[in-house]
C-alpha positions as CSV (number, residue, x, y, z in Angstrom):
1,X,13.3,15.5,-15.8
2,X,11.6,15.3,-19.1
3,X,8.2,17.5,-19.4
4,X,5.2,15.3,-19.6
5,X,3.9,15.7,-23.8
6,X,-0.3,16.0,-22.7
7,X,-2.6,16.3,-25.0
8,X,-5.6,19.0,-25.1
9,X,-8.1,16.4,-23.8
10,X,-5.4,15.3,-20.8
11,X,-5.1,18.7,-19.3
12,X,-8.8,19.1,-19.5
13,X,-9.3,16.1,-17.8
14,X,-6.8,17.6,-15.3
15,X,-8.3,21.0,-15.0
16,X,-11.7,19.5,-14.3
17,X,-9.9,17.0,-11.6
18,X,-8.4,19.8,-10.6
19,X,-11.7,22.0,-10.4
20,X,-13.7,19.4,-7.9
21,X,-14.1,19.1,-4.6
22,X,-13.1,15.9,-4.2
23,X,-10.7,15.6,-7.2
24,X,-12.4,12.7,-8.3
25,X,-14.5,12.5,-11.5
26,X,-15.5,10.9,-14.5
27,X,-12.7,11.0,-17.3
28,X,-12.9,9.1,-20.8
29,X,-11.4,5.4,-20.6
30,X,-8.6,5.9,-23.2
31,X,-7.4,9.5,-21.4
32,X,-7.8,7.9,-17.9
33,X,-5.4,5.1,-19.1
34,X,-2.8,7.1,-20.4
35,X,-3.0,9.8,-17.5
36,X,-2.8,7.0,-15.2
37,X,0.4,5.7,-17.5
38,X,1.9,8.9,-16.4
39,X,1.2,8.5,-12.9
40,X,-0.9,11.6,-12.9
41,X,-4.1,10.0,-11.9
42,X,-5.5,7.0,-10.2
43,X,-8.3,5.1,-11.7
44,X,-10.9,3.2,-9.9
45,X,-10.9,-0.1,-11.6
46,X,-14.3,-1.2,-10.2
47,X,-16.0,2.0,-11.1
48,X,-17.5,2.7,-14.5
49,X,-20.2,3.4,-16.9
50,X,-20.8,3.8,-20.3
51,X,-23.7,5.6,-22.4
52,X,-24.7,4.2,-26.1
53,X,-22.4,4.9,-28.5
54,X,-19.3,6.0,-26.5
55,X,-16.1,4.7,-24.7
56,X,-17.1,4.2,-21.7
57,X,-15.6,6.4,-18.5
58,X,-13.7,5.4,-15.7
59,X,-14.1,7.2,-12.0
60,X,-10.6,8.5,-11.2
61,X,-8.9,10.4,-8.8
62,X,-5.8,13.1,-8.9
63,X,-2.7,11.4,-7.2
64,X,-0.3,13.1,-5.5
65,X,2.2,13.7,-8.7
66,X,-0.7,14.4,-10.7
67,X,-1.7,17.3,-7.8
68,X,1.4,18.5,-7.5
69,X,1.6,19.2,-11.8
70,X,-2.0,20.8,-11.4
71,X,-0.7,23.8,-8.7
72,X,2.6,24.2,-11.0
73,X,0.2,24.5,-14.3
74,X,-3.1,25.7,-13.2
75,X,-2.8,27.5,-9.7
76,X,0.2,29.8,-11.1
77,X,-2.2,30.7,-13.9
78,X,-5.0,31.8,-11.4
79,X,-3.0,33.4,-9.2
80,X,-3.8,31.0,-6.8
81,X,-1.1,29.6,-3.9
82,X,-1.7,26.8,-1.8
């Protein structure tokens, strides 16, 4: 298996995914798309908003690959287990 290339912005997006309760939250359209290209996330298609002068967001949510890379990347790094 090939490692996923992510950008700064896509594993900040992750962290903060991550990070939540839920593991759902508001993430830039263009980093939700390509997340969601990798199968990392899910994105609410009926869910969004925008603010003046930006890309507008998408409301997504981790998905069980994109989970799974978090506790390999972030929970090791914490010294969490789960």
């Amino acid at each position: 298996m090939t490692p996923l290339r992510l950008s700064k912005r896509m594993k900040e997006a992750l962290e903060r995914l991550y990070e939540t309760t839920e593991q759902s939250d508001w993430v830039n359209m263009y980093t939700a798309q390509a997340l969601e290209n990798r199968r990392l996330i899910t994105v609410a298609r009926t869910r969004s908003r925008s603010a003046g002068g930006q890309f507008p967001d998408s409301w997504a949510s981790l998905s069980g690959n994109g989970r799974k890379w978090c506790e390999r990347h972030f929970a090791k790094a914490r010294g969490r287990t789960q």
